[in-house]
VEXNUZA-352659 format. One record per atom (N, C-alpha, C): x, y, z. Coordinates in steps of 0.05 Angstrom, whole numbers, plus 5000, padded with zeros to 4 digits. Atoms other than C-alpha are relative to their C-alpha. Layout:
! VEXNUZA-352659
XYZ/...
! end
This chain:
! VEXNUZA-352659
501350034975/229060658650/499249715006/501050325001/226459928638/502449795006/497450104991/234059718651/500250025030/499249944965/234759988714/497849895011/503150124984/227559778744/500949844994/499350295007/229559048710/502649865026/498350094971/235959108755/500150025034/501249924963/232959368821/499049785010/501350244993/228358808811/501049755005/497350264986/234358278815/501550055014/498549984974/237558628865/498649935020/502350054974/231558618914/499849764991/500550355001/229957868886/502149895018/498150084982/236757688913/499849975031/501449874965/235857998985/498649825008/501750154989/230757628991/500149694999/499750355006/233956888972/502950005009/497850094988/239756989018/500849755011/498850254982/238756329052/499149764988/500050095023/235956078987/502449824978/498250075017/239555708932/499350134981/500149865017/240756248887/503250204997/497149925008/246856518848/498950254969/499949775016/247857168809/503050024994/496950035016/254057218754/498950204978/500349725021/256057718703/500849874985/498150015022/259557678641/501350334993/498749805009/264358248606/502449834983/498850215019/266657958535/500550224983/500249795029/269458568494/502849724975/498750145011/272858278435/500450214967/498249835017/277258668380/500749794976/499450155022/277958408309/500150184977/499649845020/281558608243/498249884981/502049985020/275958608190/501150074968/500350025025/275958538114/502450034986/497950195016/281958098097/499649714993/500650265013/278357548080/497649975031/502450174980/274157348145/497150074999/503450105007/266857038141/500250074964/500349985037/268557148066/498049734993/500550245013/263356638037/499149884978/500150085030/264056237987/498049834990/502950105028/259456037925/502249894982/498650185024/260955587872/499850304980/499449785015/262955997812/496550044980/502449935014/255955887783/498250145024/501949904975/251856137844/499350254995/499449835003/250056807842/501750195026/498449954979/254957297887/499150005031/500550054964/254757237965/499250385012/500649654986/252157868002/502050085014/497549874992/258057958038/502649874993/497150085022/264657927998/502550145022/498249984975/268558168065/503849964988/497350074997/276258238045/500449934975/498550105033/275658127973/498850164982/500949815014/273858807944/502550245001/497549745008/280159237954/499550195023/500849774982/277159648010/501949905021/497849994974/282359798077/498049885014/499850124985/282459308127/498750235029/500549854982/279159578198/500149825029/500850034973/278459438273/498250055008/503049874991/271759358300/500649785032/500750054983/270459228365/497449945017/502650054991/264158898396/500349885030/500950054984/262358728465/497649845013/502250084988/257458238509/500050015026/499849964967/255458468577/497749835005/502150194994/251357958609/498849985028/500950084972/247557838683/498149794998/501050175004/245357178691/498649895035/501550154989/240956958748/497849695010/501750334998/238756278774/499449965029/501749984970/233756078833/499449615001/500750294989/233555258856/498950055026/501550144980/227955058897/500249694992/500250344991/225654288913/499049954975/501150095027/220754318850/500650044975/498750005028/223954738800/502350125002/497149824997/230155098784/498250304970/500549905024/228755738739/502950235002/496349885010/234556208702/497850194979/501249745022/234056898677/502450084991/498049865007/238957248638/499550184984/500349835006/239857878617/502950144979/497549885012/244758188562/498850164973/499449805020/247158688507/501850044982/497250115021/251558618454/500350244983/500349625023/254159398421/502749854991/498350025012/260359518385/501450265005/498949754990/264860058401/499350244978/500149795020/262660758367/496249984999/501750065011/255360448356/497150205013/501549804996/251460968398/502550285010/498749625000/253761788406/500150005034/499549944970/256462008478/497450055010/501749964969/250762358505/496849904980/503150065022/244661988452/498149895035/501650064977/239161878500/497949715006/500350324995/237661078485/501849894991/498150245009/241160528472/500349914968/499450125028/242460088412/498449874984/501750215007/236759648414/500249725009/498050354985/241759028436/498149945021/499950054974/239258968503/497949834996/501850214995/234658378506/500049725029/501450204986/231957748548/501949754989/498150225018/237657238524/498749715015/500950394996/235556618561/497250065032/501550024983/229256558605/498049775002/501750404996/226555768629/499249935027/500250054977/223655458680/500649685003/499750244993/226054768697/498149825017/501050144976/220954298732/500649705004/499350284988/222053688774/497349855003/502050055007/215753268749/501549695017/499550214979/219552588791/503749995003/496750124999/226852268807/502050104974/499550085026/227752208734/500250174976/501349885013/223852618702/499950354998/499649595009/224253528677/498749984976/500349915015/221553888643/500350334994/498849615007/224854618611/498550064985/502149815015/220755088593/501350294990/499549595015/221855798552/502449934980/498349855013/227856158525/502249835004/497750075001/234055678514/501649824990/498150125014/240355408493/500249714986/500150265010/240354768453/503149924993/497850125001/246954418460/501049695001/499650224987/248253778444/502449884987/497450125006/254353318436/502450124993/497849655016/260353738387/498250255000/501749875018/255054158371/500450104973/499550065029/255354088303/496950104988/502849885004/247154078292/498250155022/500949814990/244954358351/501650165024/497749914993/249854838386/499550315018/500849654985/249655488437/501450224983/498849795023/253955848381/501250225022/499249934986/257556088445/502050284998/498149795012/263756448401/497350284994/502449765006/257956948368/499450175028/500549814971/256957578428/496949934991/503249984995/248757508414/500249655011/501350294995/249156738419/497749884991/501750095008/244556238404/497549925016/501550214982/237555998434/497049994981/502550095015/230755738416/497850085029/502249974986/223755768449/498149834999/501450235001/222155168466/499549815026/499950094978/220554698517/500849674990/497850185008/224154048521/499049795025/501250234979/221653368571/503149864994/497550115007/227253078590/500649775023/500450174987/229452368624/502749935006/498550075002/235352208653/500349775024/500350234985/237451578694/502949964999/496850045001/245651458713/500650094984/498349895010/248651448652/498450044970/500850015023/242751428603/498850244994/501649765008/239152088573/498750074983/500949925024/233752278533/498250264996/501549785005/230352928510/499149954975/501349925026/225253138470/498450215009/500749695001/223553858451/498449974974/502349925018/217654198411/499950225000/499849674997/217454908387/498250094978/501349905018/212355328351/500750325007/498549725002/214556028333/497050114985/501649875018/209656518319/500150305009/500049854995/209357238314/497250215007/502049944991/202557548355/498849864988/504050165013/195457318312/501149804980/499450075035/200757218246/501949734997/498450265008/203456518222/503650115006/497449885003/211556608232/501149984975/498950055026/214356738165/502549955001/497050104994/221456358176/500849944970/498850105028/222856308098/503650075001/496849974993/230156458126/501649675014/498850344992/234755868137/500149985029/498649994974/236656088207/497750045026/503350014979/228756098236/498749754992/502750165006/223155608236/498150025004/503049904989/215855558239/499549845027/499850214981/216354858285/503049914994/497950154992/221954468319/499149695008/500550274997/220853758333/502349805001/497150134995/227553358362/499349785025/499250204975/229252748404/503249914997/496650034997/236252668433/500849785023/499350184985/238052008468/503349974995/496750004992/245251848498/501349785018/499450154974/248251318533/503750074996/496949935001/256051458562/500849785023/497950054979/261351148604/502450064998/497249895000/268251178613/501450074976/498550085024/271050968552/498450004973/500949985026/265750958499/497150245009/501549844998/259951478487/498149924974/502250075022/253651358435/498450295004/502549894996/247651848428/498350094963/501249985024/243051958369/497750264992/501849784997/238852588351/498749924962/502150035018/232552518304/498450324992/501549715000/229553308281/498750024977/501349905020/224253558241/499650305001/499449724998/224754298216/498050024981/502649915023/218754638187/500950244994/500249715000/219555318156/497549984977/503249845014/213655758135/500550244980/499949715006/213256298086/497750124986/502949975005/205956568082/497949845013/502250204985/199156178100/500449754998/499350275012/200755478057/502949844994/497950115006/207955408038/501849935020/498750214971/210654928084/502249914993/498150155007/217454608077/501149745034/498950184981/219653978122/502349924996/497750025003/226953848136/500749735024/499750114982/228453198166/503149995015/497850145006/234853038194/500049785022/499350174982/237952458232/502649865006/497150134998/244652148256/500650005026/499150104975/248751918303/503150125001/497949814988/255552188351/500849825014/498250074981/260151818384/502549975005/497849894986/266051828424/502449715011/497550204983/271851298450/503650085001/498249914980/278051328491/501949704994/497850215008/283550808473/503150085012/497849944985/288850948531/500550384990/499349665010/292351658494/498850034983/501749865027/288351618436/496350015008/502449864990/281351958435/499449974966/500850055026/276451808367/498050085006/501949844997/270052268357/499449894974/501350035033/265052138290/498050075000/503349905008/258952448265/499549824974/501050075030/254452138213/496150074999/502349944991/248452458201/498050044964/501949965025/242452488137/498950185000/501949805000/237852968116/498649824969/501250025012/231852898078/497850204992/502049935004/225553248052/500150344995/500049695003/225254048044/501750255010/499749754988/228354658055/498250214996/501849824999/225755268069/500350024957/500949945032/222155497994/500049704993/500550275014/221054797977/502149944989/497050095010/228154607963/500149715001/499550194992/228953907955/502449915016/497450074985/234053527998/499349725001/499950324992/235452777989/501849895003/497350194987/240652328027/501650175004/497549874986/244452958041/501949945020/498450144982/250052698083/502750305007/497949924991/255452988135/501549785013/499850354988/260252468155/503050095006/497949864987/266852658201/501749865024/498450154981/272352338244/501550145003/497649814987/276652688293/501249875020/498250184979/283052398330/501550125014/498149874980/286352608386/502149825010/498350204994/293352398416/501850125018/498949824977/295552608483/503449864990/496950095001/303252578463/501850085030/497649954977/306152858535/497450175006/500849774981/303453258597/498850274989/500249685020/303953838548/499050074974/499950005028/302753578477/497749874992/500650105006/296953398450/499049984966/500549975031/296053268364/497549934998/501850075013/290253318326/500349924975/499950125028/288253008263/496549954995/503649955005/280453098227/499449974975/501850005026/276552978165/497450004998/502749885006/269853268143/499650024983/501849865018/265353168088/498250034989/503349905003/258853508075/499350004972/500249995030/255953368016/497350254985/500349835024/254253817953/497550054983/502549955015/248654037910/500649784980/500250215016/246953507864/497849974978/502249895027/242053457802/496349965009/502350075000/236353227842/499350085044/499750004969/238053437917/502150225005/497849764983/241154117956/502149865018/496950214978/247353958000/498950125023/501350184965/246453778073/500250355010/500249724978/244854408122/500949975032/500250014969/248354508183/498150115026/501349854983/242454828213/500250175029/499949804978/243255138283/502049875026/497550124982/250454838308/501750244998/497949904997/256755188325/501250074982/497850115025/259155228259/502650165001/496149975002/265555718278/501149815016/497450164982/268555138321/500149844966/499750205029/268754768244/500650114977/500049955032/271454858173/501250265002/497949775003/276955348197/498450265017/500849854981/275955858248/499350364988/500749635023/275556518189/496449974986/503349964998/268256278182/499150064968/501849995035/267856218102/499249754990/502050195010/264355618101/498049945013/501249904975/258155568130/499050105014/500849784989/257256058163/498650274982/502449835015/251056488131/499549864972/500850055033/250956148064/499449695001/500950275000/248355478078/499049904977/502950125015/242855498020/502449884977/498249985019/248755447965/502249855008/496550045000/255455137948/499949624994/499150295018/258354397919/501649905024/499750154984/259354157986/502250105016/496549925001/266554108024/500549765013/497050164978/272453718050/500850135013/498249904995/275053838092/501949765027/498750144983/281653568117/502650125024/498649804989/285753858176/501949855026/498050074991/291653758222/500750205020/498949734981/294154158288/500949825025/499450014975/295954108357/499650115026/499649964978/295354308425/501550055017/497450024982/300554588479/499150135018/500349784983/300454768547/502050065014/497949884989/305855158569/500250005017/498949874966/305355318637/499750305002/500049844991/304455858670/496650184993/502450005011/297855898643/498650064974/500349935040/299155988569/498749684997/501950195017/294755488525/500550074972/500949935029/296355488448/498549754980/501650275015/292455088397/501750154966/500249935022/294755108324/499349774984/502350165019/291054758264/500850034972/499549945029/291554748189/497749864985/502050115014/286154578144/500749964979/499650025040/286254368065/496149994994/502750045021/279154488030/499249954975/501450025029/275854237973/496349874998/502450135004/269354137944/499849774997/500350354998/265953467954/498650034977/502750095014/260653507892/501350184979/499849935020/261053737818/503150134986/497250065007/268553907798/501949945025/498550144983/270853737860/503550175004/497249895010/275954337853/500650015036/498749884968/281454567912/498550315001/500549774987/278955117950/501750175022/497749714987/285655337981/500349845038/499050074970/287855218057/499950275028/499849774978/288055588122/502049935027/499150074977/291755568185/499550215023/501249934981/289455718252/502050135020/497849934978/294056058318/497850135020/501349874981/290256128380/501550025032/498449984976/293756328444/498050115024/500849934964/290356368521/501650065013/498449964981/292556618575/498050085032/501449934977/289156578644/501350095022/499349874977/289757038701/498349935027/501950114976/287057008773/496150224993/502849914998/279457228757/498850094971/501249905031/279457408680/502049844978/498350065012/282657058620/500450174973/500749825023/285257368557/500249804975/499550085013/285557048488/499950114963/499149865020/288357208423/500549754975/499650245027/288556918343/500950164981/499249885027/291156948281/499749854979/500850165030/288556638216/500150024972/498349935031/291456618143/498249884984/500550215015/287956318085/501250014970/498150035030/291256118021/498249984982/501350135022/285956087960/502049894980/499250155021/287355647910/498950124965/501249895015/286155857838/497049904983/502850094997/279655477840/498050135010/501949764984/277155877885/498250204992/502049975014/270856187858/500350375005/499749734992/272456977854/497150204988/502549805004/264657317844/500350284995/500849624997/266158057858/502650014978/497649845029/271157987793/502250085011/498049824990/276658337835/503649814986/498150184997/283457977811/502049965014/497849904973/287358257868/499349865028/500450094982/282657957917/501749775010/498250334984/287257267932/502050075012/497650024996/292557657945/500750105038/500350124964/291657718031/496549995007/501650144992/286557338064/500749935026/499949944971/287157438140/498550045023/501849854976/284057598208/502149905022/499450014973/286357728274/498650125022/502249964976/282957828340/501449905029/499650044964/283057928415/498250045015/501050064991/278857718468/500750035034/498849914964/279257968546/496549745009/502250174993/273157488586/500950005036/500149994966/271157698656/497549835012/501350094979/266257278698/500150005028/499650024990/265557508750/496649905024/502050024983/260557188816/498650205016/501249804975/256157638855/499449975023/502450234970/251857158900/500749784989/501650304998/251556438912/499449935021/500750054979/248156188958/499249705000/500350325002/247555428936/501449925021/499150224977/248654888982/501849974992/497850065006/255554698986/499149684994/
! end
């Protein structure tokens, strides 16, 4: 019932901002993937103890799951502020019974801020939302994921032509009780500044963050990080680099010193149609006196191979990586888009073994009002490769494939042309 009243109440809001600047958009993101041939498998050094999810390397049949994000997103510009509501639900096919009489639980408040216009220059965002900045690498909308990513925070922000700076502050707490974030993927405080200057041809910006996690009344951990992103344009060639530190705590009092991520990516428009990649990444490793670097709350499936076994959930652990990788770009015509990629991994820290390779196949295809898109990803382990669940059969396929339909469609706008 609280659905429907929620949508009555943005239907009638609408109505009433017909001559308003205000725009109403959906989403409809089902997306179909073969499960447990290896993907999000993640890996631990062989001393670690095993990973909670061993996905594709236990002998169990391969499946098809299906998940979905339905979304309605609302946004209202006046003179002083702009504010944005959105609304979504993320199930999975099968996940509630034909005639069950609630939902799933999914349905939440995904992004809700209010933007104000404090001068010329000058905003400030308030509430529920997305932190995106540069690759997103450290801080990232995690867009692929159907829940997505956001924070709760408010953010002062300055921009001037071509220069930009923000700075955001976030305290998390749950009603009366301290927030217990002893999880890598929460905090107790946020504390970030993100300056940027761009032009045509070259791009700079630098982000500074402090990450507190809590777990109980006293045990505090501080996580600093800091680095820099930039970008240049050399006629057909295109050069991207991250270099970024970490210092001081993880959550549970983990030490972390000089942890380093450090990454160069080249692009090379070869024709109308063709464009090559070429990339190297690497994050460094547990060490005798210091944890290896944390990607904290970036994108991490656009990185380190699109099957999501590095990375992705197992941050606290592991002897670092390389990674070095190779692909391309094509666009066909007619509205086909393929991208393919190849990776080589190895650990950056303590034997420094191979960890095997992957290659990527992603194919688009846009229609008039919906696009579809489809993948296929292989990985080769190496016999380095750290096998935990004992299985000796597990190396022998290491796969995923998936398909992706993506409707947006508009309801209202009523913005000024």
């Amino acid at each position: 019932m609280k659905k429907q009243l929620f949508l009555i109440g943005i239907a009638l809001f609408s109505l009433q901002c017909i001559t308003a600047q205000f725009s109403l958009e959906g989403e409809f993101r089902p997306r179909a993937e073969l499960f447990n041939n290896g993907f999000n498998y993640r890996y631990q050094p062989a001393t670690a103890a095993p990973a909670g999810n061993l996905s594709g390397r236990e002998g169990t049949d391969a499946y098809v799951g299906t998940s979905v994000r339905v979304a309605l997103n609302s946004k209202y510009i006046s003179e002083s502020y702009t504010m944005y509501v959105g609304i979504q639900e993320v199930f999975n096919f099968g996940d509630r019974t034909q005639i069950a009489a609630s939902g799933n639980g999914n349905f939440r408040i995904q992004e809700a801020w209010a933007d104000l216009k404090l001068s010329e220059f000058w905003s400030f965002k308030l509430g529920r939302q997305p932190l995106s900045y540069d690759d997103q690498r450290i801080l990232g909308g995690l867009g692929w994921a159907q829940q997505a990513r956001t924070h709760d925070v408010g953010v002062l922000k300055y921009k001037k032509a071509s220069f930009a700076l923000d700075a955001g502050y976030s305290v998390n707490t749950l009603g009366d009780n301290i927030y217990d974030s002893a999880l890598l993927f929460s905090y107790r405080n946020l504390a970030f500044a993100h300056i940027s200057k761009k032009s045509e041809k070259f791009s700079i910006s630098g982000l500074i963050m402090n990450t507190t996690f809590q777990a109980g009344t006293e045990d505090k951990s501080n996580l600093l990080t800091a680095g820099v992103h930039a970008m240049a344009k050399f006629g057909k060639l295109g050069l991207a680099a991250n270099a970024y530190l970490q210092s001081g705590e993880r959550a549970g009092a983990v030490d972390v010193k000089g942890a380093s991520l450090l990454s160069l990516d080249a692009t090379l428009k070869a024709s109308d149609k063709i464009t090559v990649l070429a990339g190297v990444e690497a994050i460094s490793g547990a060490e005798d006196d210091s944890a290896p670097f944390f990607p904290l709350y970036g994108t991490n499936h656009k990185f380190n191979g699109l099957m999501d076994r590095f990375y992705v959930g197992n941050h606290a652990v592991g002897n670092g990586l390389v990674d070095i990788n190779l692909g391309a770009k094509f666009n066909v015509g007619k509205g086909y888009n393929i991208s393919l990629k190849g990776h080589t991994f190895s650990e950056a820290s303590n034997d420094k073994n191979s960890l095997g390779s992957e290659i990527d196949l992603v194919i688009a295809k846009g229609f008039k009002g919906y696009k579809l898109v489809a993948g296929y990803s292989q990985f080769f382990e190496s016999d380095d490769f750290p096998n935990p669940a004992g299985n000796p059969e597990a190396k022998s396929t290491q796969n995923w494939a998936w398909a992706m339909l993506i409707i947006k469609p508009k309801f209202l706008n009523t913005a000024k042309k």
